[in-house]
N, C-alpha and C positions, 0 to 999 in steps of 0.2 A: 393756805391758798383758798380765795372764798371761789365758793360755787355760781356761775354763770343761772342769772337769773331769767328765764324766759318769759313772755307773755304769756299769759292762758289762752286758748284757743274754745271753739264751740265745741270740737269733738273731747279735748280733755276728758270728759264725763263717759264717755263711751268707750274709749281703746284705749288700752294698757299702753302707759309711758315708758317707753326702753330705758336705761340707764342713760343718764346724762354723759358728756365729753369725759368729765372731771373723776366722776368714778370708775368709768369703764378704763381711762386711762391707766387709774391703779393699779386696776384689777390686772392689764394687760401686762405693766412690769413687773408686777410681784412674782409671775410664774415664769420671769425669766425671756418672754417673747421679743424676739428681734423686733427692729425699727419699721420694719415690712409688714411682719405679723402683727405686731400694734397697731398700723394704721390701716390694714383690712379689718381688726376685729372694731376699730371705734368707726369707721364708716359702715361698716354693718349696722351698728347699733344704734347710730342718727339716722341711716336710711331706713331703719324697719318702723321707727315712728308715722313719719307723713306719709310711707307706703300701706300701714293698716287704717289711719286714718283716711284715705284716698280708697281702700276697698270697701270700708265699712260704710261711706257714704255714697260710692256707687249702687250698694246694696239699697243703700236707703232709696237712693235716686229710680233705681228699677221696680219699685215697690209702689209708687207714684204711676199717675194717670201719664203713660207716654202712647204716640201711636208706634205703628209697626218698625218705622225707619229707625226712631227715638231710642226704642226698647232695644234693638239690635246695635247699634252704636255704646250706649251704656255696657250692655251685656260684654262685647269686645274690647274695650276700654276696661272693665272686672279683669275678665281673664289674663288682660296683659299685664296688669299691675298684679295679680296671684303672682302668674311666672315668674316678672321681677323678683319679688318677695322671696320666692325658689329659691329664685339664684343668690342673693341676698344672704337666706339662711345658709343656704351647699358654701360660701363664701365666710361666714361664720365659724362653721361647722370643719371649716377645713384650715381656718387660723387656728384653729384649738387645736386641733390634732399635730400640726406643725409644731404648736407647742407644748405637746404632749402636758396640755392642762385638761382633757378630758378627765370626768368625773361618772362614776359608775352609779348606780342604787339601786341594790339588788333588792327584789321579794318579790311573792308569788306571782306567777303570771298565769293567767286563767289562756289556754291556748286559744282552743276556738272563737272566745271573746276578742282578743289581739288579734287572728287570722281574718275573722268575720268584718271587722271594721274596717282593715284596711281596704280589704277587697268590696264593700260597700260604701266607704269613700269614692273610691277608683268608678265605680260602676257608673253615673252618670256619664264619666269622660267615655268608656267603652263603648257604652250604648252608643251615643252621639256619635260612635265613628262606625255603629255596625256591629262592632264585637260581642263575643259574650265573654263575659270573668266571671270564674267559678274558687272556690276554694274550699279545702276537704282537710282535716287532721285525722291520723291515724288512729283505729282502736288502743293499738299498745305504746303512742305516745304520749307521754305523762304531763301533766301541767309541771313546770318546772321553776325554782327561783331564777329571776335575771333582771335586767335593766329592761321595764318594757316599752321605755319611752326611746332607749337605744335601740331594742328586737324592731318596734315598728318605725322608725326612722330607713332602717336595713330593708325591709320587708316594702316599704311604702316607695323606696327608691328603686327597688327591683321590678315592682310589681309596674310601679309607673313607668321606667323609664320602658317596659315590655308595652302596654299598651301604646307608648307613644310613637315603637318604631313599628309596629305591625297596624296595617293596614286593611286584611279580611282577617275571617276564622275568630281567633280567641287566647285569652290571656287564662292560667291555672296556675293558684297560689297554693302550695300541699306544703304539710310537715310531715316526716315519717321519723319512725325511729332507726338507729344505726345499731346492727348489732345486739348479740345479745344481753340481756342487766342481770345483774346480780343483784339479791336484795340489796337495800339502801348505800347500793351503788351511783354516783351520775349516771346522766342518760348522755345520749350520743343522739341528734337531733339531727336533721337535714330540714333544712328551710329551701323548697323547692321552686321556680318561677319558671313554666314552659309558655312558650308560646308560640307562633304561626307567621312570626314574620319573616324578612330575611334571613334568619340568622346572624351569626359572628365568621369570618375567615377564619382560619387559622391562625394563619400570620400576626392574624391583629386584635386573639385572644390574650396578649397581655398587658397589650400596649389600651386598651378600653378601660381598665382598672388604674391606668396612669391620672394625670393630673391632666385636665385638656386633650384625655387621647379618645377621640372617636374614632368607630373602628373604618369611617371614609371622613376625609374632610369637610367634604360635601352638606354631611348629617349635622357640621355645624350651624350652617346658614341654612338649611331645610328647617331642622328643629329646634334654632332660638338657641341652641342652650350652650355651656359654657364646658361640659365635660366633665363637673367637680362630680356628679351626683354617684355614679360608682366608683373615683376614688375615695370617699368618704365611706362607702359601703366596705370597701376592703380596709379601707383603717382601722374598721369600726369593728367589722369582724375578726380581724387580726389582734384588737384591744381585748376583745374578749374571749381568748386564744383558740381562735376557728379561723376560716379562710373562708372567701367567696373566690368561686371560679365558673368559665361559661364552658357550653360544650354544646354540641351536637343532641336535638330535641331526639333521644332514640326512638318515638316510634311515630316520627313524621316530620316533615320540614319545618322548622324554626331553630330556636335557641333557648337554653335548658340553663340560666343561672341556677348553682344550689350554694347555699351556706352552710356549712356542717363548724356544728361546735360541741363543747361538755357543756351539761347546766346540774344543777343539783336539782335532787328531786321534790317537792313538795311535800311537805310529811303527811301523813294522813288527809291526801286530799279526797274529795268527795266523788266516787265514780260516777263514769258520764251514764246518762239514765239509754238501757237496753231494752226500746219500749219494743222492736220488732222482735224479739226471740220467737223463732219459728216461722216465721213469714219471709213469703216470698212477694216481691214484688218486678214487675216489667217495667221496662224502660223503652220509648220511642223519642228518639231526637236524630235530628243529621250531625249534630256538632258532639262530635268524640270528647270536648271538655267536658260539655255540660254532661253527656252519657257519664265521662271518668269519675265528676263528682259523686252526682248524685248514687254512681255505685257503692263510691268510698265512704259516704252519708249512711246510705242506706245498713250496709256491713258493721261499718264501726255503732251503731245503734242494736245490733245483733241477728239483722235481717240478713237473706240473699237476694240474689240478681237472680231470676228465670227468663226464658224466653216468653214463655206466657205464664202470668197469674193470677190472684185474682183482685190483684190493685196494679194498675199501670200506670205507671208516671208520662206523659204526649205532648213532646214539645213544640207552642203554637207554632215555632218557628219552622216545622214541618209542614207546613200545610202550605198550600195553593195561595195566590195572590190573592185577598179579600175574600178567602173561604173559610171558614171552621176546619181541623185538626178531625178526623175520623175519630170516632166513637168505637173500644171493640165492640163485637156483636154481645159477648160476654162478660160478665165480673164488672168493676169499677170502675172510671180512668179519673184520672186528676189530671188539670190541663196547669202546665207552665208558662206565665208570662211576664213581659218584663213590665216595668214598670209605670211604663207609656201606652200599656196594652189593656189597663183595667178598665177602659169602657168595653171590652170585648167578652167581661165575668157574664150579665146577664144573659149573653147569647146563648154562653156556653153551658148555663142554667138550663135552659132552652130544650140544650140538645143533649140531658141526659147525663152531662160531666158532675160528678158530686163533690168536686173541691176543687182549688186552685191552689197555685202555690205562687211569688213571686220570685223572680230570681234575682239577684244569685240567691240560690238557694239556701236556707235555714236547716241545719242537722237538727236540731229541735222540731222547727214545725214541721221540716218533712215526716216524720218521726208522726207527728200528732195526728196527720191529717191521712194517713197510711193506715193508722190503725184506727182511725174513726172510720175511714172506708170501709176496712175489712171488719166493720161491728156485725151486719155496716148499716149504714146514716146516711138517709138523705138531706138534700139540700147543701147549699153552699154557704160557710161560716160568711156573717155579715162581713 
């Protein structure tokens, strides 16, 4: 059977060609996939072409001299063809499972590298709505072998669809470990996503992991979306024999997804560096995520949390309308800002703050810029 010849196009050179009709077709009955399943996974695979081509030159388009109206039109025209694309992939992603052609690739997964991106992906959309997204891996959670392109698929649709249904407050992405290990035993993992927004009912905590089941009807026409995005997460985590499940934020209003599963351990991986041993450091923020994190940062690096010491962590977002953040009378402080906040470094140069941090916050440079405080060091890293 010959292959359907296409035109070249301008973008060819720029965005990856999906699989043509003719091979995806193969592909689709070699594993068995009903007449259903094959024509969701080959219109997947035609629509994700002229859909990356269409985002990739919106980008271009918005990178061009437009005025304000111009810019903002492009810009909403982007996001909607992203979404697409979502739902597109969730669409993909969810023939495969159907036809249990999923395919695993297990090796080392560096945690905080997979935790840190997703939730640094996520972060422009949070910000833009107000929120803050924080995310913290545990001291005694081990880098572990797994699928990482599967972990952050799970992780990227939890953490997202959390900012997409909460409104104030804040989205917090943690892994902990389960239980005690035995040497070169698996570990027992929880991949945790809290957040501030409605919550889940009861009722319609199982029916949300369905195909199409959001947990009001409503949240379908409110948020675009189509419902596949946490039944692919429970498939996903059930393929690699864990469960995702929702529940009650235990220490405040929202909704608490966790995924617990086994992974093996990474054999002599390299331990995470414990630059605060001995230090204490303070925390001021209004928003109990970012506190949560930056506790969990701070610990799992070897430090503790006091009331007062003599590096304080002062989150801008404490402060007054168009004011500066209080300076203690005492010791150090390092001001927190977001991303959109960095013409406000100089001020706080100004007023005596010897470091910044951006958020969501970095376990590493929190780490650096803690113990350059407590040397301590003035001035504010360029």
């Amino acid at each position: 059977m010959g292959q359907t010849r296409r035109k070249p196009s301008p973008q060819s050179d720029l965005f990856p060609v999906a699989p043509d009709v003719a091979q995806a077709a193969i592909e689709a009955s070699a594993d068995g996939a009903s007449p259903e399943q094959q024509f969701l996974r080959l219109m997947s695979h035609e629509m994700r072409t002229p859909l990356n081509g269409v985002i990739g030159m919106l980008g271009l388009l918005s990178r061009t001299r437009l005025d304000g109206a111009q810019r903002a039109y492009a810009e909403a025209a982007q996001k909607s063809a992203e979404h697409l694309l979502g739902l597109v992939n969730d669409l993909l992603d969810y023939a495969r499972l159907e036809a249990e052609a999923l395919e695993f690739d297990p090796a080392p997964v560096e945690l905080e590298g997979l935790v840190r991106g997703v939730v640094e992906l996520l972060s422009p959309r949070a910000h833009d709505k107000g929120l803050e997204i924080v995310w913290s891996v545990a001291a005694d959670a081990p880098d572990v072998v797994a699928d990482e392109g599967r972990l952050r698929q799970i992780l990227f649709n939890l953490a997202g669809n959390a900012v997409k249904f909460t409104d104030r407050g804040g989205v917090r992405l943690a892994v902990e470990a389960v239980g005690e290990r035995m040497d070169g035993a698996p570990a027992r993992l929880a991949f945790i996503v809290d957040d501030t927004g409605p919550g889940v009912p009861e009722a319609a905590r199982g029916r949300i992991f369905e195909e199409f089941g959001h947990a009001d009807i409503s949240d379908a026409a409110r948020f675009d979306g189509a419902g596949l995005g946490l039944a692919v997460v429970r498939r996903l985590a059930r393929a690699m024999g864990g469960d995702a499940v929702v529940e009650d934020r235990p220490d405040g209003p929202g909704a608490r997804f966790r995924f617990e599963a086994e992974f093996p351990v990474v054999a002599d991986a390299e331990a995470r560096a414990r630059l605060l041993d001995g230090l204490a450091v303070a925390i001021r923020t209004p928003n109990p995520f970012v506190r949560r994190a930056a506790t969990d940062q701070i610990e799992a690096s070897g430090g503790r949390v006091a009331r007062q010491a003599g590096v304080t962590l002062i989150d801008h977002a404490g402060a007054d309308e168009e004011a500066l953040a209080v300076r203690p009378s005492q010791g150090q402080a390092i001001i927190l800002l977001r991303p959109s906040e960095r013409d406000l470094i100089s001020r706080y140069r100004a007023a005596g703050f010897c470091g910044y941090l951006i958020k969501p916050l970095r376990r590493e440079s929190l780490a650096e810029r803690v113990l350059a405080a407590a040397a301590p060091r003035r001035g504010l890293p360029s």
